[in-house]
C-alpha positions as CSV (number, residue, x, y, z in Angstrom):
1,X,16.3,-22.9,-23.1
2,X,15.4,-22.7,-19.5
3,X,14.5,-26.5,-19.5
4,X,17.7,-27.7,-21.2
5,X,19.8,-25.7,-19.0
6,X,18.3,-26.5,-15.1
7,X,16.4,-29.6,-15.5
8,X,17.4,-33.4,-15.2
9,X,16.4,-34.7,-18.8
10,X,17.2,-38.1,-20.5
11,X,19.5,-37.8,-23.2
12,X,16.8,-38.0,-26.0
13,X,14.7,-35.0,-24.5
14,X,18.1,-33.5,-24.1
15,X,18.9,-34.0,-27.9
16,X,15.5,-33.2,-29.1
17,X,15.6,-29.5,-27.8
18,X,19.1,-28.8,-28.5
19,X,17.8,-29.4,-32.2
20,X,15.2,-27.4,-31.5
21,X,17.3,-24.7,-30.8
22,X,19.4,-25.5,-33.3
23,X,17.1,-25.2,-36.0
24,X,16.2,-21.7,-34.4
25,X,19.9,-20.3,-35.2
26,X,21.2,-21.1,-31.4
27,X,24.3,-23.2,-31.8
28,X,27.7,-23.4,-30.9
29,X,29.1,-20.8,-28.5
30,X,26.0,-18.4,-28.9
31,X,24.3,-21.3,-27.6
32,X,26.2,-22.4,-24.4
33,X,26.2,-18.4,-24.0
34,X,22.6,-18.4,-23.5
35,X,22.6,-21.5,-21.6
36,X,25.0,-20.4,-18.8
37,X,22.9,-17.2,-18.5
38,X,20.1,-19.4,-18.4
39,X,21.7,-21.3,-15.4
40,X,22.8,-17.9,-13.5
41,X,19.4,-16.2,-14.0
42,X,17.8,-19.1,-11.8
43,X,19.2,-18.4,-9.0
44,X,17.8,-14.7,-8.9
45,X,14.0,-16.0,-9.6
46,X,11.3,-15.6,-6.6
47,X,8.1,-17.5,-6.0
48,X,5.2,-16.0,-5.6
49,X,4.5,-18.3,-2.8
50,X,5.8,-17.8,1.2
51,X,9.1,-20.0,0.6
52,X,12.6,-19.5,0.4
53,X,13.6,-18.6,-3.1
54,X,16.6,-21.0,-2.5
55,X,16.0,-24.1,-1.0
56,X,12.3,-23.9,-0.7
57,X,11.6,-24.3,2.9
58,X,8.1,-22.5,3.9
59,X,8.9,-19.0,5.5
60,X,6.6,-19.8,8.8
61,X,8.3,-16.8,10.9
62,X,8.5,-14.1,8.0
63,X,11.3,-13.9,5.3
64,X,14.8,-12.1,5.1
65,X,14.7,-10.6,1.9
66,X,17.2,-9.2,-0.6
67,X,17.5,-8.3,-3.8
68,X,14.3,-8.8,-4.8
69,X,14.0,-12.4,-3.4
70,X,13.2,-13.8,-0.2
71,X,15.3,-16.5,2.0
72,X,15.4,-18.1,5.0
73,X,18.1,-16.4,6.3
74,X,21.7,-14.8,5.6
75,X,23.1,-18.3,5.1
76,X,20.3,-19.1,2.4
77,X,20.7,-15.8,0.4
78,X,24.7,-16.0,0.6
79,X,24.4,-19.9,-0.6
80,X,22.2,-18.9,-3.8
81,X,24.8,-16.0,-4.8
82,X,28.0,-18.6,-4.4
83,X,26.1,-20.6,-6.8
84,X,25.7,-17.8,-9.0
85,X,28.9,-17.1,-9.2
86,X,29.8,-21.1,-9.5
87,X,28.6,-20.8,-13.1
88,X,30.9,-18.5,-13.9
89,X,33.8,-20.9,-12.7
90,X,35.3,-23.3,-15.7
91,X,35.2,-27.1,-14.3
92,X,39.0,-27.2,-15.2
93,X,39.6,-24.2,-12.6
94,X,37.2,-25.7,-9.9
95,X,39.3,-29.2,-10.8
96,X,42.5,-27.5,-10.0
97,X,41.4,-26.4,-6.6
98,X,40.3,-29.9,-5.8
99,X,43.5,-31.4,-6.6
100,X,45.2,-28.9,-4.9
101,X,43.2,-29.3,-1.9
102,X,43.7,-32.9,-1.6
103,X,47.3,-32.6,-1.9
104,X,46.9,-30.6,1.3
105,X,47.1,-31.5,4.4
106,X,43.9,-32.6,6.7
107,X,41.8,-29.3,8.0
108,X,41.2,-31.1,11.3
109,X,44.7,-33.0,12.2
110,X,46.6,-31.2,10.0
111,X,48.4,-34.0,8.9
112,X,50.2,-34.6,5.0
113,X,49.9,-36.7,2.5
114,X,46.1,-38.1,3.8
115,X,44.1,-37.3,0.2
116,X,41.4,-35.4,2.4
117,X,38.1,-34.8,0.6
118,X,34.6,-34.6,1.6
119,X,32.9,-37.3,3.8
120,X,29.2,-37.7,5.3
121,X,28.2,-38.2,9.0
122,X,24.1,-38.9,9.5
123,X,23.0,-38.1,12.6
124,X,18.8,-38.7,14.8
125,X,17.8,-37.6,17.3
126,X,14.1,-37.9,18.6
127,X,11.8,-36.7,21.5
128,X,8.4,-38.1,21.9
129,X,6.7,-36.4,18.6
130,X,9.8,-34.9,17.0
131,X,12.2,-36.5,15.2
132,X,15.2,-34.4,13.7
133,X,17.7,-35.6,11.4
134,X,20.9,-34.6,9.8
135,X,23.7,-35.1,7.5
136,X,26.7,-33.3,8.2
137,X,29.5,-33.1,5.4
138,X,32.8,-32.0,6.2
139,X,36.3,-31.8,4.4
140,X,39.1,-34.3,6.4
141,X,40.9,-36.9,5.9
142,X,39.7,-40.8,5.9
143,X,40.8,-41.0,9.8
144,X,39.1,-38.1,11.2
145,X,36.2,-39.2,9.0
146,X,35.9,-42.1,10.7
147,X,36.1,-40.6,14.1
148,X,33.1,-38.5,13.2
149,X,31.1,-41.4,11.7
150,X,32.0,-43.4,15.0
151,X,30.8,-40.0,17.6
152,X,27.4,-39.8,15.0
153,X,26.8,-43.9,16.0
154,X,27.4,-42.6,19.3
155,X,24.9,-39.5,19.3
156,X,22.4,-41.8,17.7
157,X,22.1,-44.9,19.8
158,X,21.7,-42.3,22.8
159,X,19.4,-39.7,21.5
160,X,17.4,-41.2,18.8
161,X,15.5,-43.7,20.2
162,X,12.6,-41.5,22.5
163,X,10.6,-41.4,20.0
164,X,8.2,-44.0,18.0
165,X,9.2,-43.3,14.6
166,X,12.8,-43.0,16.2
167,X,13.2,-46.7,17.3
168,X,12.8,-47.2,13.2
169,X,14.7,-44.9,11.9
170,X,17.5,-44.9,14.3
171,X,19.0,-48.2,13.4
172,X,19.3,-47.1,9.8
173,X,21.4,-44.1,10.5
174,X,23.6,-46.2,12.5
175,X,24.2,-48.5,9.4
176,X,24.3,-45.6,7.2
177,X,27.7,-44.0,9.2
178,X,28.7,-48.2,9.6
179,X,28.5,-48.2,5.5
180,X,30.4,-45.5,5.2
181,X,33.3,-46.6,7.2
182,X,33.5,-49.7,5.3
183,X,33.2,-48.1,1.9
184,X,36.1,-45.4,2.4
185,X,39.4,-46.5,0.7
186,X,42.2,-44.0,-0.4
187,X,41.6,-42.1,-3.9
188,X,43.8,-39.8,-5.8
189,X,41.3,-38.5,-8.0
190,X,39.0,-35.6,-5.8
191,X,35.4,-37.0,-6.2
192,X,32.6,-34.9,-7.6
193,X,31.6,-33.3,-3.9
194,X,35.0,-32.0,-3.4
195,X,35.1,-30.7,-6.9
196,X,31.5,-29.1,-6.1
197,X,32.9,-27.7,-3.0
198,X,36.4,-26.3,-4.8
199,X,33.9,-24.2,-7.0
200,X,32.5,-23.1,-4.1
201,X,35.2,-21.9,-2.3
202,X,36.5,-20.2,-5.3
203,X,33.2,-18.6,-5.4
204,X,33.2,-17.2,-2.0
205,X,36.6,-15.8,-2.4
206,X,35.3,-13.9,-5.8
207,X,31.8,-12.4,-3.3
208,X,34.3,-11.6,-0.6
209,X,36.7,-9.4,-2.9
210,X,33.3,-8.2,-4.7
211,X,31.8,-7.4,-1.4
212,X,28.9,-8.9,-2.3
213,X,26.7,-11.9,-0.8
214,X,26.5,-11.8,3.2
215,X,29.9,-9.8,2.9
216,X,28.0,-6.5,0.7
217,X,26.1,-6.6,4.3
218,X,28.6,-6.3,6.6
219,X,29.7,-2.8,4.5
């Protein structure tokens, strides 16, 4: 059950266990019942190791916990109940927010009518040893996009080269925020990110009135 609901399988895997169940008596509704518990029960599992229950990072400096599970911080453990609460959200409802948000106007210029949805800037930067990278995603439209894919080129030709392994990388970030200039054209449909991030922001809305996630801590 637990593989079949979380795991990336081909379609033939995927087949051969639904049969599985199928042949146990779990079909139909009862079936994507125990599934969706399935996929809501993951996110309140801990490791017996010293990493963040949520996105796995090693806890070096000591662990916030909560609920049983530990995280990396407030940001983690707030994350891993939005997408808890994201399973409980149809795709038709988390569709309708997208296409209501992209018939909004631009969060950054506030402008109308510019189909904003969600776009990637990469960013390096590099200091003798250490080399940190990013890749920030934010809701605009295609212009302001663009402006914050041309200030990422920007931030990378100046602060990613001080490093060995920076005068590698830092040309392919560059080309990475170039590609995705060139790539960008207008479309009506939201793609699957905003969609992702509609869910989420329903989410958040249904842990804010619930007082739960980082908002049960403010209380």
């Amino acid at each position: 059950m637990e593989k079949l609901a979380t795991q990336e399988l081909t379609d033939e895997a995927r087949q051969a266990l639904a049969q599985v169940l199928r042949d146990r008596g779990k079909w139909g509704e009862a079936l994507d019942d125990e599934l969706h518990q399935s996929r809501r029960n993951q996110h309140l599992k801990t490791g017996v190791d010293n990493r963040c229950d949520f996105c796995g990072k090693s806890l070096l400096t000591g662990a916030f916990t909560m609920e049983g599970q530990k995280f990396c911080g407030i940001d983690c453990f707030h994350t891993s109940r939005l997408r808890m609460v994201g399973e409980d959200i149809s795709d038709e409802r988390a569709a309708a927010h997208a296409h209501a948000l992209k018939a909004g106007s631009c969060p950054r210029c506030a402008k109308a009518q510019q189909q904003p949805d969600m776009y990637k800037a990469h960013f390096i930067a590099s200091m003798v040893f250490v080399v940190t990278t990013s890749t920030e995603t934010t809701f605009s439209c295609r212009a302001c996009a663009n402006r914050s894919n041309l200030w990422a080129m920007l931030s990378c030709a100046t602060l990613g080269w001080w490093s060995f392994p920076g005068i590698f990388a830092t040309p392919y970030r560059v080309l990475w925020n170039a590609s995705e200039m060139l790539r960008r054209k207008p479309a009506p449909e939201p793609s699957a990110a905003l969609v992702d991030w509609a869910r989420m922001a329903l989410a958040d809305v249904e842990l804010r009135e619930a007082g739960a996630g980082r908002y049960g801590l403010r209380a």
